[in-house]
N, C-alpha and C positions, 0 to 999 in steps of 0.2 A: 588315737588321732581322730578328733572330730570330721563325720563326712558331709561335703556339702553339697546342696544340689540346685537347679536354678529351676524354678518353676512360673508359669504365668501368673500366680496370683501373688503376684509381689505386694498391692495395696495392702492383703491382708498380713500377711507376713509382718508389717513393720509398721505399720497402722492400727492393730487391732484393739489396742488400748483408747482409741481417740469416740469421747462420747459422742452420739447419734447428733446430729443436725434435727436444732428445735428451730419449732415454727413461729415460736413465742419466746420474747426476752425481757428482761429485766436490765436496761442500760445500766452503766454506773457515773454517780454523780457524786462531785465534791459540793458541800453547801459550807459557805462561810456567812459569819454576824459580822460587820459594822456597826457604830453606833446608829447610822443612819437607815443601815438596809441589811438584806439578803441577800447573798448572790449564789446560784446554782451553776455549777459549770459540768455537762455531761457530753460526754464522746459522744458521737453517731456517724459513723463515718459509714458513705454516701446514701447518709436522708436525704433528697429534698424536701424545700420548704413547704411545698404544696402536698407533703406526705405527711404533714405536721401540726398537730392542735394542741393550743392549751389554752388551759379555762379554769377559772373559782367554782368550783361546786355548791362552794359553800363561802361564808365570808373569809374563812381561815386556810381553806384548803384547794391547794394547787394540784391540776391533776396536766399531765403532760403525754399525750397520745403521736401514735405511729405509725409508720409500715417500712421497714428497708427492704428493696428488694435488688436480687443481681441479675444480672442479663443472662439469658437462656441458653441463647447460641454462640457460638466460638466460630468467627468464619476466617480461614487463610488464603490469601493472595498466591494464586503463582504467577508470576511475571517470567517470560522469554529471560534465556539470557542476552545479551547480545555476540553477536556473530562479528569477528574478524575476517571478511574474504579476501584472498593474496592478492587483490589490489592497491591494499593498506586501508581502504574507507570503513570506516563501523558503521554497522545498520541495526538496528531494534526494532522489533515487531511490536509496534502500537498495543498490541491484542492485551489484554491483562482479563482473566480470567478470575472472578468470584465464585470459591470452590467451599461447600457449608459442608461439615463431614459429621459426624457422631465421635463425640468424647467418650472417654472414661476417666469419671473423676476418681481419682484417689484419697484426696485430702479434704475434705470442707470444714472450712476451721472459722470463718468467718461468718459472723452475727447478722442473721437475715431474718426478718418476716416480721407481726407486729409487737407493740413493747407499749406498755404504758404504768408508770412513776406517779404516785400521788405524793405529794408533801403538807403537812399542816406547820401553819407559823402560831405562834403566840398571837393571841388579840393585840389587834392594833395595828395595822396594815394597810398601805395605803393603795388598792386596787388598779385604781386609773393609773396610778405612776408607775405600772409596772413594764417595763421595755424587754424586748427577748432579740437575739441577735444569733443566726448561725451564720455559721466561717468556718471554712479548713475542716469540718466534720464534727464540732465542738458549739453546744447550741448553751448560751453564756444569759439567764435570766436575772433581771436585778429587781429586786422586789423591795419598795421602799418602805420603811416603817412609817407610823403616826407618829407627829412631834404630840410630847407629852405634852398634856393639858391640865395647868393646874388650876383652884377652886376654891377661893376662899370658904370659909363655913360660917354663914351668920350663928353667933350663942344668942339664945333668947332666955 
């Protein structure tokens, strides 16, 4: 009969397989072709946009820079309850108390700190027409191609 016993270091216990929290990521993106365009669609869920750069390095290539970051502190409310006194009337104590205490994290599973994605298209790419869009944690780039150009060839 297996014996079991309860100890405080329950995290490790049942956690111990979960890799180390990096400070550095690599987002994931889906890239689709159009005849007309690109489109990149990558999770980030809570970038802001002012934590957000992208830029041509070059004519071809897309590079996409970052930072997520989470909030530090964890603070809990106590609030009174309220009192019933045997004259029937309810009373509540105004007073609400902001109480900041020290955690212990367990889990960190979630993708924090900075990340940056380069991309290279094919020649032919129309830079100015490129629009980028974040929403819902999903930052959606459409990158237009050049309409082909064709060339007559004088024979001499």
């Amino acid at each position: 009969m297996p014996h079991y016993t309860t100890t405080p270091d329950f995290p490790t216990l049942f956690f111990h397989n979960l890799e180390p929290q990096r400070h550095t990521f690599s987002p994931k993106f889906d890239v689709y072709e159009t005849t007309s365009s690109y489109t990149l669609e990558g999770d980030l869920p809570g970038l802001k946009k002012q934590n957000l750069s992208i830029e041509f390095t070059d004519p071809v290539t897309l590079v996409i820079k970052g930072h997520i970051s989470k909030k530090s502190s964890i603070t809990t409310s106590e609030t009174p309850k309220s009192e019933t006194p045997k004259g029937g009337s309810r009373t509540s104590s105004p007073k609400r108390k902001e109480k900041e205490f020290k955690t212990r994290q367990w889990v960190s599973e979630r993708t924090v700190g900075a990340f940056q994605r380069s991309f290279t298209f094919p020649a032919g790419i129309e830079q100015e027409g490129v629009t980028a869009a974040l929403e819902h944690g999903v930052l959606r780039i459409v990158v237009p191609k050049m309409a082909p150009v064709s060339r007559r060839i004088e024979i001499s």
